[in-house]
C-alpha positions, 0 to 999 in steps of 0.5 A: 220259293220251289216246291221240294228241295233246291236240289229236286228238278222239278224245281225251276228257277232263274235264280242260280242254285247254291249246292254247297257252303263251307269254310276252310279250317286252316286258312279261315276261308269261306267258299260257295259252290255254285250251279254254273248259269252257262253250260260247259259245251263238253269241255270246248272252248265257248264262242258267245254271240253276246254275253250279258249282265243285266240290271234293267237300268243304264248299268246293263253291260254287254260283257262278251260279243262274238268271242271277244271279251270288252274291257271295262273302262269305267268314268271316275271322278278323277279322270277329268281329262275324259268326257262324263256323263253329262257328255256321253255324245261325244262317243259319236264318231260325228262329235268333236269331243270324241278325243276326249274318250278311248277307244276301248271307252268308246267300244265298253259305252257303245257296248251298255247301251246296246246292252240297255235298248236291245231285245232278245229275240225268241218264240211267242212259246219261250217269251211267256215261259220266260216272263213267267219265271221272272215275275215269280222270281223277282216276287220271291226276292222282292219278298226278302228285301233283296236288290242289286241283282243280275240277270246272266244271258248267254247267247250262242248261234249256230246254223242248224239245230244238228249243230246246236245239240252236237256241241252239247246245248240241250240243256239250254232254257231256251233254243230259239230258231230263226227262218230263212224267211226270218225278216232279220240278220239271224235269218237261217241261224239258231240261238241258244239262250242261257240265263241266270239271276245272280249276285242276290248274296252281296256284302251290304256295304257303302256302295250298296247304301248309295245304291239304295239312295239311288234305286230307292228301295227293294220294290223300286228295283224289282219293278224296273227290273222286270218292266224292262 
């Protein structure tokens, strides 16, 4: 997929690098050492704007805004006291079905569709890099039939650039800066942007047949996944 090793820095990619592979003798165990999508801010702790995990389809998740983590709180066949899919609009404050959901329900739903209809907000400059890198690497892993894979954003913001490369964020993928004159919330702010695409290795089990029933195939999947 790159040109020179995994390890050579040259080599750019979306797609999370494994450094290591191996098994612990005594308990049998299998480990992978992984590249970490989202940098370690010099051992600070890490305040994201947004977090999230992205599949290009209504399964995009928002998993973290400002600093708080959102608990999943998934719909089941068995929970039938809770309104399902077919009545997702009674998660509207204006609805009189709402008592039927949570309010952690409520905040995990409202959470995946601004997952789903949002947008990233970036430079004309970092849109092209960014598109470019993803269409080569969904390519790659369109080639090797594989599916069912994430795409890690992270967003920080900040109020200066300054402040952005004092907490440690030069190695980000992309830093985009909005101008105070900037026709948006973010005006005056700056958004540092991490991304990684993961869970390409998955054991293929009952769920992921169902999920090729569902998606179709690898070039199905690749294709909704970089249209949206």
């Amino acid at each position: 997929h790159c040109e020179g090793t995994q390890f050579d820095r040259k080599c750019i990619t979306l797609i999370v690098k494994f450094y290591m592979h191996f098994q612990v003798q005594s308990t049998r165990r299998i480990y992978a050492v992984m590249k970490n999508v989202f940098h370690h801010g010099k051992g600070r702790k890490i305040s994201w704007k947004y977090l999230f995990d992205l599949k290009g389809c209504q399964d995009d998740k928002l998993l973290q805004e400002n600093g708080e983590s959102i608990p999943e709180i998934h719909l089941r066949w068995f929970k039938f006291y809770m309104c399902w899919y077919g009545f997702q609009c009674c998660c509207s404050r204006d609805c009189a079905l709402s008592c039927c959901q949570s309010p952690e329900r409520q905040r995990y739903f409202n959470g995946k569709k601004f997952a789903y209809g949002g947008k990233l907000h970036m430079s004309r400059r970092d849109k092209a890099a960014f598109s470019e890198l993803l269409r080569k690497d969904i390519a790659f892993l369109k080639n090797h039939e594989v599916m069912d894979y994430s795409l890690l954003v992270g967003i920080q913001e900040f109020n200066s650039i300054e402040d952005a490369n004092e907490f440690g964020c030069s190695n980000a993928q992309f830093i985009t800066y909005f101008p105070d004159d900037h026709k948006s919330k973010y005006s005056g702010k700056v958004h540092v942007i991490y991304m990684g695409i993961v869970d390409f290795f998955q054991k293929w089990n009952i769920a992921k047949v169902i999920g090729c029933i569902k998606i179709w195939s690898s070039p199905v999947y690749s294709f909704i996944f970089r249209l949206s």
